[in-house]
C-alpha positions in Angstrom: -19.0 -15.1 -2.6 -17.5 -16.5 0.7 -14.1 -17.3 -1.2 -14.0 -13.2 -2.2 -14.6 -12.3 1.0 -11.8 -14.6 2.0 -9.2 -13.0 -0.1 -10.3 -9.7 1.1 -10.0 -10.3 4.8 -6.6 -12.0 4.2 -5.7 -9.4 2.4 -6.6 -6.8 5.2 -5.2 -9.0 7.3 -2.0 -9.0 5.8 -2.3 -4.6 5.4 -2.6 -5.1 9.2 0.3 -7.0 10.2 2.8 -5.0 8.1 1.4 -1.5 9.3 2.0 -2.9 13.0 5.2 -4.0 11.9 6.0 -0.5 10.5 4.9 1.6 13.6 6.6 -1.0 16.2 9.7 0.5 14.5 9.3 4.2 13.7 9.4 6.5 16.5 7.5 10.4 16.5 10.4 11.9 15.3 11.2 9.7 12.1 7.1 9.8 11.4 7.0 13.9 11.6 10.0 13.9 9.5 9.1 11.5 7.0 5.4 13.6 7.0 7.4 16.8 6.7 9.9 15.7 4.2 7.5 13.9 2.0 4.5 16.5 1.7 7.3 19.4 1.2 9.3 17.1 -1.6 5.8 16.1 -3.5 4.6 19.7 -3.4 7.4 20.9 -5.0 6.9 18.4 -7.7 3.2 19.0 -8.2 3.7 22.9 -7.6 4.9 23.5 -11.4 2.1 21.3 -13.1 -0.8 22.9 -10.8 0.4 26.4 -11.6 0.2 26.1 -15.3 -3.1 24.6 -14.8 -4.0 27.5 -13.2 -2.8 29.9 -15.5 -4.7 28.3 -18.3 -7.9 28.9 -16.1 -8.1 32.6 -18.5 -9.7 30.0 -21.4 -13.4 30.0 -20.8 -13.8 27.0 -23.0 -11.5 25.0 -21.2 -12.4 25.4 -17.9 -14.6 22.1 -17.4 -11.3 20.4 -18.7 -8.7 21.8 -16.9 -10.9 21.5 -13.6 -10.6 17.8 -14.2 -7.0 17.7 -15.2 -6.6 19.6 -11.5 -8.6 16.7 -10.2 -5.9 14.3 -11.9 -2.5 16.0 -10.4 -4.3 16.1 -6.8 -5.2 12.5 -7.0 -1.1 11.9 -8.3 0.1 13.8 -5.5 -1.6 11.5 -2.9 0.6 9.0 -4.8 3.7 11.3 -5.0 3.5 11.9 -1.1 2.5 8.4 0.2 5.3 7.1 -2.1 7.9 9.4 -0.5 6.6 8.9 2.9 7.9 5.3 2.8 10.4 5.9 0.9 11.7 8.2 3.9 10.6 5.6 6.7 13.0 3.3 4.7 15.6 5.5 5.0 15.5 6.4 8.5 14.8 2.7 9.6 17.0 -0.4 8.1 14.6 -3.0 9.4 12.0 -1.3 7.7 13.7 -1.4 4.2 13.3 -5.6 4.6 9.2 -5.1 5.2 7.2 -5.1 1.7 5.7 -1.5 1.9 3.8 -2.1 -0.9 0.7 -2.8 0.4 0.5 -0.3 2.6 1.3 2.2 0.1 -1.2 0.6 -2.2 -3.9 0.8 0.4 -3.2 4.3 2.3 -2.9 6.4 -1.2 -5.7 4.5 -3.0 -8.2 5.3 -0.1 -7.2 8.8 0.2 -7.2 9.4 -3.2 -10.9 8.3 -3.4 -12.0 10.8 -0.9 -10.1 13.1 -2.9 -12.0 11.9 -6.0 -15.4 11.8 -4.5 -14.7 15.6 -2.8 -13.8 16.6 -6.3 -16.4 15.2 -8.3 -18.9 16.9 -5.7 -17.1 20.1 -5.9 -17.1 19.9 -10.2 -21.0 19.1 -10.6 -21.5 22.1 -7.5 -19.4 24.6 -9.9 -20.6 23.0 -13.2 
């Protein structure tokens, strides 16, 4: 047990030191940008998909299915958008583009999209 919880706090320790390393470098304006940029670029992408999946919302049979498939494409954009977001940083950074953002990306959109996950799950046995 001690040697998991050793990986884990290296691990954290390691998501720690990059996201300092990250935020030394980026300044308010490159992070409202990036924000901007990156919710506006993955909303456009998930707008399409979510509005078919809307529209199918008339089959009564399929509703408990499509309600889950909604779930799904929320949970990707959480993805879409954290994936931009650094993608964007990168951009307007060059010292960031040598940082491994992986693991901050990894971290950042797998938490949110378990909040997500857990809000939607509540909401589908609420409605259901």
């Amino acid at each position: 047990m001690k040697h998991i919880m050793d990986k884990v706090y290296r691990f954290y320790h390691k998501y720690r030191n990059l996201v300092k390393l990250i935020d030394r470098q980026t300044t308010m304006k490159t992070a409202t940008k990036s924000v901007l940029g990156a919710l506006l670029i993955s909303f456009l992408i998930v707008l399409l998909p979510s509005i078919l999946i809307i529209n199918m919302f008339i089959f009564t049979k399929l509703k408990l299915f499509l309600s889950i498939i909604l779930l799904i494409v929320v949970i990707g954009w959480v993805f879409l958008y954290y994936h931009f977001y650094y993608v964007l940083i990168k951009n307007y950074h060059e010292k960031i583009k040598e940082i491994n953002t992986k693991i901050p990306y990894y971290v950042e959109s797998s938490f949110v999209a378990f909040i997500l996950m857990t809000l939607g799950f509540i909401v589908l046995t609420v409605i259901f």
